[in-house]
C-alpha positions as CSV (number, residue, x, y, z in Angstrom):
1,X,147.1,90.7,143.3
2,X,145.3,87.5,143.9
3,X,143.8,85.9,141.2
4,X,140.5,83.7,141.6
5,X,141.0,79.5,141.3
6,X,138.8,80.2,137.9
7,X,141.2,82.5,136.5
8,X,140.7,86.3,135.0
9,X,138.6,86.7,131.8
10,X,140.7,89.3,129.8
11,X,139.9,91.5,127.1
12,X,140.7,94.7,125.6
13,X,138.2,96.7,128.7
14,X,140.1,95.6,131.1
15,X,143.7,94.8,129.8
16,X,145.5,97.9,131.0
17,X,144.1,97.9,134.2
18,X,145.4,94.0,134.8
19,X,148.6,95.0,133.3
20,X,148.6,97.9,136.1
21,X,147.7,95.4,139.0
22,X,151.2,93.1,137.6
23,X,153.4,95.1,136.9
24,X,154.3,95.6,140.7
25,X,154.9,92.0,141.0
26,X,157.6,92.2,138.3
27,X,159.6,95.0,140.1
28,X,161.3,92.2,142.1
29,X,162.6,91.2,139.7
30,X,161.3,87.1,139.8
31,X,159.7,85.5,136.7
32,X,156.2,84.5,136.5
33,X,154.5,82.0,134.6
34,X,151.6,83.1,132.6
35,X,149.1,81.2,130.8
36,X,146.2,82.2,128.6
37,X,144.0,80.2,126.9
38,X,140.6,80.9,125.3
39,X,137.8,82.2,128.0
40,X,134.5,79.6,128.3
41,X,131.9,79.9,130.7
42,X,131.1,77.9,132.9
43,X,128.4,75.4,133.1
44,X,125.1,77.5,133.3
45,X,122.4,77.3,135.8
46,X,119.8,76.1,133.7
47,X,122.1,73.3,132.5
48,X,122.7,72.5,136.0
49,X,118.9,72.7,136.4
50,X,117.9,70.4,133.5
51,X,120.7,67.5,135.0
52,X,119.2,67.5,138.8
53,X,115.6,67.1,137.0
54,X,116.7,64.6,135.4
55,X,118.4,62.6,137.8
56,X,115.2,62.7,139.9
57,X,113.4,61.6,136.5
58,X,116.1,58.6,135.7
59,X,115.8,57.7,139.9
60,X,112.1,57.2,139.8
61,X,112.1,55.1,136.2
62,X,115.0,53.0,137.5
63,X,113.3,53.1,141.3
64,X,109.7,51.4,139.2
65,X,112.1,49.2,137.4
66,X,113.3,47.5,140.2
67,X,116.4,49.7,140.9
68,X,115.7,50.3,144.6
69,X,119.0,52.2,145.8
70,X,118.5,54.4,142.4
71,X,118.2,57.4,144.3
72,X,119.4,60.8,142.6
73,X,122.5,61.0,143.8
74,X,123.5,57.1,143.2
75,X,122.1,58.6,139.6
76,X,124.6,61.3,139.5
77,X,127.4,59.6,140.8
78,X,127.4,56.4,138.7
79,X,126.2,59.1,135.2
80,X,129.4,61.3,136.2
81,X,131.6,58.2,136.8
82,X,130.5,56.9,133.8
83,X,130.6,59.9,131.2
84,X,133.4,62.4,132.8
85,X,135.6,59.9,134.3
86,X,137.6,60.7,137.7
87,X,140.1,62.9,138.8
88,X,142.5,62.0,141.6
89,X,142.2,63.2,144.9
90,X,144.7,62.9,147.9
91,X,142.9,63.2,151.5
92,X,145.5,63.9,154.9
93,X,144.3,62.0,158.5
94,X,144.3,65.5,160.3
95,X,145.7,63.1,163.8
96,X,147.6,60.8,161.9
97,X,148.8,62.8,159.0
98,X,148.4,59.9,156.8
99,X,147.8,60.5,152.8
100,X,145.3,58.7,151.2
101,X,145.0,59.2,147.9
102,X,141.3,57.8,146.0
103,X,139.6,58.6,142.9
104,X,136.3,60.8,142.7
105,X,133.7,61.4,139.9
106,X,134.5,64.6,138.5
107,X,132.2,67.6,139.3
108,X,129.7,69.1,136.9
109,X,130.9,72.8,138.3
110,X,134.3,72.5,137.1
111,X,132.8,71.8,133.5
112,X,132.4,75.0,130.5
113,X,129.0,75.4,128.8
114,X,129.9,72.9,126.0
115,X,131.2,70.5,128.3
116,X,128.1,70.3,130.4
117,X,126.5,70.4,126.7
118,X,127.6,67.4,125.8
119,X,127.6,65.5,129.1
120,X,124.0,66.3,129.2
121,X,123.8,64.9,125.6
122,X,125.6,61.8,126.5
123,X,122.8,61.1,129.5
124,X,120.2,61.9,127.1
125,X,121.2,59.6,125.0
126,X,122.2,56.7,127.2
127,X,118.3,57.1,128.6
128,X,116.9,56.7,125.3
129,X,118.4,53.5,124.7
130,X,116.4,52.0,127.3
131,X,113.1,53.8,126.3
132,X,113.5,56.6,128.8
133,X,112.5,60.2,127.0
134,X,113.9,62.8,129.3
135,X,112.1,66.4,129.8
136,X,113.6,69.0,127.8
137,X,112.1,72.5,128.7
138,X,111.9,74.3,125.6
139,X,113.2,77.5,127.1
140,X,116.3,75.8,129.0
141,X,119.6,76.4,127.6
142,X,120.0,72.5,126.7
143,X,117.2,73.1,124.0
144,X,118.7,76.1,122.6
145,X,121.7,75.0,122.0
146,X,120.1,71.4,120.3
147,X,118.1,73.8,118.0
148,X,121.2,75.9,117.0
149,X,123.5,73.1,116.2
150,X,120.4,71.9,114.0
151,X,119.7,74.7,112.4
């Protein structure tokens, strides 16, 4: 059984039929290690949406404030850098075999709904400081979840 790099999401539908693709596995006879923890889903597409808006919305206000090499990306990589810190990452020369090993901002794809939540919160924020008020769609997921946790 080969189970995806983001894990299984079980519940009771579907617990006897996982339990029926491992149990071959344990007829060897080895041990396996097995972890659950609660399910979350990853970061949505509309939060994923909202962030790339913004970016280009942060670029051009830092681009007219005299923050030429603000482009999006130099946005996202500096606001990832800053707010989700980085992870460690270890390269190989493919002719050399050499092992490099260099830290990268984190990626917004590996975060769960409340993680991009409040990373997006945490750029809000941080714009508003400076006078910056970010576009919100009222429909986008960011927005829904603001009015729930202020309800």
């Amino acid at each position: 059984m080969e189970i995806p790099k983001e894990g299984l999401k079980l519940h009771r539908g579907n617990f006897n039929a996982i339990g029926h693709e491992l149990f071959p596995l344990l007829e060897s006879g080895e041990c396996y290690r097995l972890t659950l923890k609660p399910w979350k889903e990853k970061r949505s597409l509309s939060q994923n949406s909202l962030l790339h808006m913004w970016l280009g919305e942060i670029s051009s206000y830092l681009i007219k404030s005299g923050r030429t090499d603000a482009t999006p990306d130099w946005v996202k990589r500096n606001l990832k850098r800053t707010y989700l810190g980085c992870e460690e990452i270890t390269y190989t020369d493919f002719v050399t075999g050499e092992k490099v090993t260099t830290y990268e901002p984190r990626h917004t794809s590996s975060l769960d709904t409340g993680d991009m939540h409040f990373f997006l919160n945490q750029v809000e924020q941080w714009c508003a400081q400076f006078g910056l008020v970010l576009t919100i769609p009222h429909d986008s997921d960011y927005q829904k979840l603001k009015d729930k946790q202020n309800a």
